[in-house]
C-alpha positions as CSV (number, residue, x, y, z in Angstrom):
1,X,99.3,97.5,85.8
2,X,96.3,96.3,83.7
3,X,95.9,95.5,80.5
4,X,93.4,98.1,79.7
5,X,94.2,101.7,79.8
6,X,93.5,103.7,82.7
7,X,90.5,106.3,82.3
8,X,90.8,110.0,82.9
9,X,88.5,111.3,85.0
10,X,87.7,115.1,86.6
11,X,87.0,116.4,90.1
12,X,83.3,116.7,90.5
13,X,83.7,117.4,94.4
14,X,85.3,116.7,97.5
15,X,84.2,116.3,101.0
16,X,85.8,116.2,104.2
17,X,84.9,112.9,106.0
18,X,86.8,113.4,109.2
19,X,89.6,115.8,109.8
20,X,92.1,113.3,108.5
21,X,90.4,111.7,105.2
22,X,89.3,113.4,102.7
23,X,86.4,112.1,100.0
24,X,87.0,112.9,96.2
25,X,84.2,112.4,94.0
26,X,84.9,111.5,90.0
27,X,82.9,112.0,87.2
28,X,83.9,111.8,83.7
29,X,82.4,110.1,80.0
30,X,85.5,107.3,80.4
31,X,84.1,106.2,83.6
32,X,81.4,104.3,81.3
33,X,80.9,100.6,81.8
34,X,83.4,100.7,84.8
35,X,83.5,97.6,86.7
36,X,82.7,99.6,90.4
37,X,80.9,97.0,92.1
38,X,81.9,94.6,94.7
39,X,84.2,94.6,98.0
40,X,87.3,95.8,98.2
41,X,87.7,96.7,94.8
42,X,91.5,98.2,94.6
43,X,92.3,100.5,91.5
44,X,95.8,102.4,90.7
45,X,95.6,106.0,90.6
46,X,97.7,108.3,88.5
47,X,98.4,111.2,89.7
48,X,99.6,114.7,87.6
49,X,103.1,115.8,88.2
50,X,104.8,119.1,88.6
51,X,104.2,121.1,85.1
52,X,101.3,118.7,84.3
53,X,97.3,119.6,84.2
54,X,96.3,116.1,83.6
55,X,98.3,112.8,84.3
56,X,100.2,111.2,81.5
57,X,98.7,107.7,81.2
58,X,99.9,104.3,79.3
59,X,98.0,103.1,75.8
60,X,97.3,99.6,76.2
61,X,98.6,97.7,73.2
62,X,99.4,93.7,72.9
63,X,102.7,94.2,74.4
64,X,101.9,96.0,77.5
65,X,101.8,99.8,78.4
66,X,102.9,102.5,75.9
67,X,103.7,105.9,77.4
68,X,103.5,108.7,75.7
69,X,106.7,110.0,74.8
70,X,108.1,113.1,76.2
71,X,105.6,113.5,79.0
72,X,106.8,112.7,82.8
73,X,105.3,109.7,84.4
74,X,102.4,110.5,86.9
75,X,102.9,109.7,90.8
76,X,101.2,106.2,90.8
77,X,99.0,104.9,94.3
78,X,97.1,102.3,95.0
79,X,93.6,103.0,96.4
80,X,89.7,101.2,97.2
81,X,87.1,102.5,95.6
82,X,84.5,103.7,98.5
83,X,81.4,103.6,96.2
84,X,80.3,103.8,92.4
85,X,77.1,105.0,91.5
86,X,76.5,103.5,87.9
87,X,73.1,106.1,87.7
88,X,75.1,109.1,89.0
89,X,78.1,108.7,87.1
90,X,80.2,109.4,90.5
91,X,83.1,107.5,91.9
92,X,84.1,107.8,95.0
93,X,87.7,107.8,97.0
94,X,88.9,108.5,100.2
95,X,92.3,109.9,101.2
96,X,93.6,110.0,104.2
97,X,95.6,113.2,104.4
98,X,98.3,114.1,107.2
99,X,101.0,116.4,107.0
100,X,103.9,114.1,105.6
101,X,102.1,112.2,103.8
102,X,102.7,111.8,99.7
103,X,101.9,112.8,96.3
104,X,98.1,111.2,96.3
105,X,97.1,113.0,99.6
106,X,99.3,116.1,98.5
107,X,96.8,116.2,95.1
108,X,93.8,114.9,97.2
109,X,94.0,118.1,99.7
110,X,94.4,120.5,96.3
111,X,92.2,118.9,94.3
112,X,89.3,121.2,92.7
113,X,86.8,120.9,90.3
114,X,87.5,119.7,87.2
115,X,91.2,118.4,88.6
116,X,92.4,115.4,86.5
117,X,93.9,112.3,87.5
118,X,93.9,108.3,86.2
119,X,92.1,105.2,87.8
120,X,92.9,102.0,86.5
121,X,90.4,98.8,86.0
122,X,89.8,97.5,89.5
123,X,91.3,94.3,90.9
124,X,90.3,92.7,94.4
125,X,89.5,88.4,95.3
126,X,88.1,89.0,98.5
127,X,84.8,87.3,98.6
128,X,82.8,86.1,101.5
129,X,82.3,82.6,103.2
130,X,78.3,81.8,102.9
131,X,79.1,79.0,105.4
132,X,81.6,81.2,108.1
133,X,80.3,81.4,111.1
134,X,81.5,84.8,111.9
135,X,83.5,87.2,110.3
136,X,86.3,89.9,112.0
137,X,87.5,92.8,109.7
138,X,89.8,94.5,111.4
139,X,92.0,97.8,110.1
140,X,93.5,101.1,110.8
141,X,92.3,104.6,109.2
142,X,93.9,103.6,105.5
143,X,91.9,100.7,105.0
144,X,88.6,102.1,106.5
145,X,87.1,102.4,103.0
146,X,88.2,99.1,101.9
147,X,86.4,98.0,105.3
148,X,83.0,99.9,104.7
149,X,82.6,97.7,101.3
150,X,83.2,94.9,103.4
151,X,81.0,95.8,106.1
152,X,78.6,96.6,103.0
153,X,78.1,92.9,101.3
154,X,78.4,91.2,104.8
155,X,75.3,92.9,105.5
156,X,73.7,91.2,102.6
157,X,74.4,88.2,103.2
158,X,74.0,85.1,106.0
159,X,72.8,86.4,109.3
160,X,76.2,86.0,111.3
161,X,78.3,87.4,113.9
162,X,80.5,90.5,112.4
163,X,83.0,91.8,114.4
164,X,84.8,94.6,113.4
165,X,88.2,96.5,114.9
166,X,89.4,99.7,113.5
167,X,92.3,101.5,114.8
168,X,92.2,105.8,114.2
169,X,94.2,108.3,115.6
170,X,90.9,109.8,118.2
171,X,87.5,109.6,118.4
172,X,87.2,112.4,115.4
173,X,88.4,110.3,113.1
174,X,85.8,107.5,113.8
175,X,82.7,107.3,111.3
176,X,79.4,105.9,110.3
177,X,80.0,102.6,109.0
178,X,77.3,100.4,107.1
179,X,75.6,97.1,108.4
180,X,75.0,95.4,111.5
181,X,78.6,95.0,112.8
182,X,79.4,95.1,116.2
183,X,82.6,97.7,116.3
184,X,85.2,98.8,118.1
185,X,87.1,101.6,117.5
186,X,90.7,102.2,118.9
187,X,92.1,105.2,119.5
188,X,95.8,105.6,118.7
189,X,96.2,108.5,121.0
190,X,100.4,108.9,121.1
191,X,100.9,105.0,120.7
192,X,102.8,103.6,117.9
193,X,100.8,102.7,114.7
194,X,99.3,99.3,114.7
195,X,100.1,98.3,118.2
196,X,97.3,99.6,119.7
197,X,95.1,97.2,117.0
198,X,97.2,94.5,117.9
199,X,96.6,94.2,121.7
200,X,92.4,94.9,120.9
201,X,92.2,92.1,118.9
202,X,94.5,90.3,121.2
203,X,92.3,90.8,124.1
204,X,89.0,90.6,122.3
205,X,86.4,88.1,122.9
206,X,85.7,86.3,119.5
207,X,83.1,83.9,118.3
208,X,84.2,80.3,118.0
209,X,83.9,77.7,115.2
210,X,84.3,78.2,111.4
211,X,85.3,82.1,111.0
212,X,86.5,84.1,108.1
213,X,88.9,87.1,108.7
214,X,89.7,90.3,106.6
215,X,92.3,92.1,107.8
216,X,95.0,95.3,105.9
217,X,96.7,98.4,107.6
218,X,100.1,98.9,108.7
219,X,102.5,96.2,107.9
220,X,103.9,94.8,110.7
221,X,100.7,94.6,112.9
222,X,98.9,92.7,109.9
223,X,101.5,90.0,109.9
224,X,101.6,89.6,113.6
225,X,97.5,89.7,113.5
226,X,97.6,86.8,110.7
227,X,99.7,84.7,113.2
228,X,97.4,85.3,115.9
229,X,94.2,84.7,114.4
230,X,95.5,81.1,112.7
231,X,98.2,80.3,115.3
232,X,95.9,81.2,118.7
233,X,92.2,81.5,117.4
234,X,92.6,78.4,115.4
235,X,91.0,80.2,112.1
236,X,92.2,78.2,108.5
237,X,94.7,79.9,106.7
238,X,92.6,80.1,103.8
239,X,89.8,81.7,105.8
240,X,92.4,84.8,107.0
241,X,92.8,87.6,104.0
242,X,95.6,89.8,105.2
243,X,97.0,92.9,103.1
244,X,99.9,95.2,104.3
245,X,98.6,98.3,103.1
246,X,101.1,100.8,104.6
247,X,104.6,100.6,106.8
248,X,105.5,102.5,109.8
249,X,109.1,104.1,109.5
């Protein structure tokens, strides 16, 4: 939770990416002066609850969060913003929606038009080597936004190798993706999650020398992906940035 209070923002629109993820554009006067910018910028949403038209959302004060009495506490989730347009007023955030899936993809599917919900200030410490040789992002279909502002300010900077693996369930849920990256995309198919993305990167051929890895999807594959890339590719701990962002059942 952050210090300031979250900002309630409206529906302006919402697109269908790919058959599983879904884009929802915000609008709204509180999203003012929001701090958008950058890679991998994660924000908490707050999500409206049964009986609810907008979310109930904390006060900040100097001793934390005050809810509002009386009124049911939201569904919270943690997402990446996909892209603020300061001029536009718009924020973007994509959802990926299977059946099964929660209270945020649940809303995300039913959202409409003027639909409330909460976003939070953003938090995120990922920020590029200038002096990496290469980079590999690597993730599965929940972190594919996270991975397009990545692929976004690699593109700005130092002319290097980028390698980027992405796991997704089949070829209709690959997209466009920004930059010069080489990628490969790696289709689920009936496999379990994350495996699939394990063995790719396993097998891959990777540049050598001083590299920098960002790396988030399901759980377990992240943790055995971190091993691989310091334990077998030699990569500095400090140069691997590995986030669980989901976990298989």
């Amino acid at each position: 939770m952050t210090s300031t209070a979250p900002r309630l923002l409206q529906v302006r629109r919402t697109t269908r990416v790919t058959p599983g993820m879904i884009r929802v554009t915000l609008t709204g006067d509180e999203l003012a002066g929001f701090p958008g910018h950058g890679p991998d910028r994660r924000i908490k949403m707050f999500f409206p609850v049964e009986g609810q038209d907008r979310p109930a959302v904390p006060r900040a004060s100097t001793g934390g969060p005050v809810w509002p009495a009386g009124e049911a506490r939201p569904a919270i989730r943690t997402y990446t913003v996909r892209r603020f347009d300061e001029a536009t007023g718009e924020l973007d955030v994509d959802f990926v929606v299977h059946a099964g899936h929660g209270p945020a993809a649940a809303w995300a599917q039913e959202a409409a038009p003027g639909s409330w919900v909460g976003v939070s200030e953003p938090g995120g410490r990922w920020t590029p080597d200038p002096d990496a040789a290469f980079h590999v992002v690597i993730g599965d279909e929940s972190a594919l936004p996270a991975v397009a502002t990545v692929l976004e300010t690699l593109a700005d900077g130092p002319e290097v190798p980028v390698r980027a693996l992405i796991e997704v369930a089949d070829a209709g849920e690959e997209q466009d993706l920004p930059g010069p990256a080489q990628v490969t995309w790696v289709h689920r198919g009936d496999e379990p999650a994350g495996a699939p993305l394990v063995a790719a990167v396993r097998a891959a051929e990777l540049p050598t020398g001083r590299g920098q890895a960002w790396l988030s999807g399901e759980s377990a594959a992240v943790k055995d992906l971190r091993s691989h890339l310091i334990d077998d590719r030699g990569l500095d701990r400090r140069a691997v940035y590995a986030t669980g962002y989901w976990r298989a059942r």
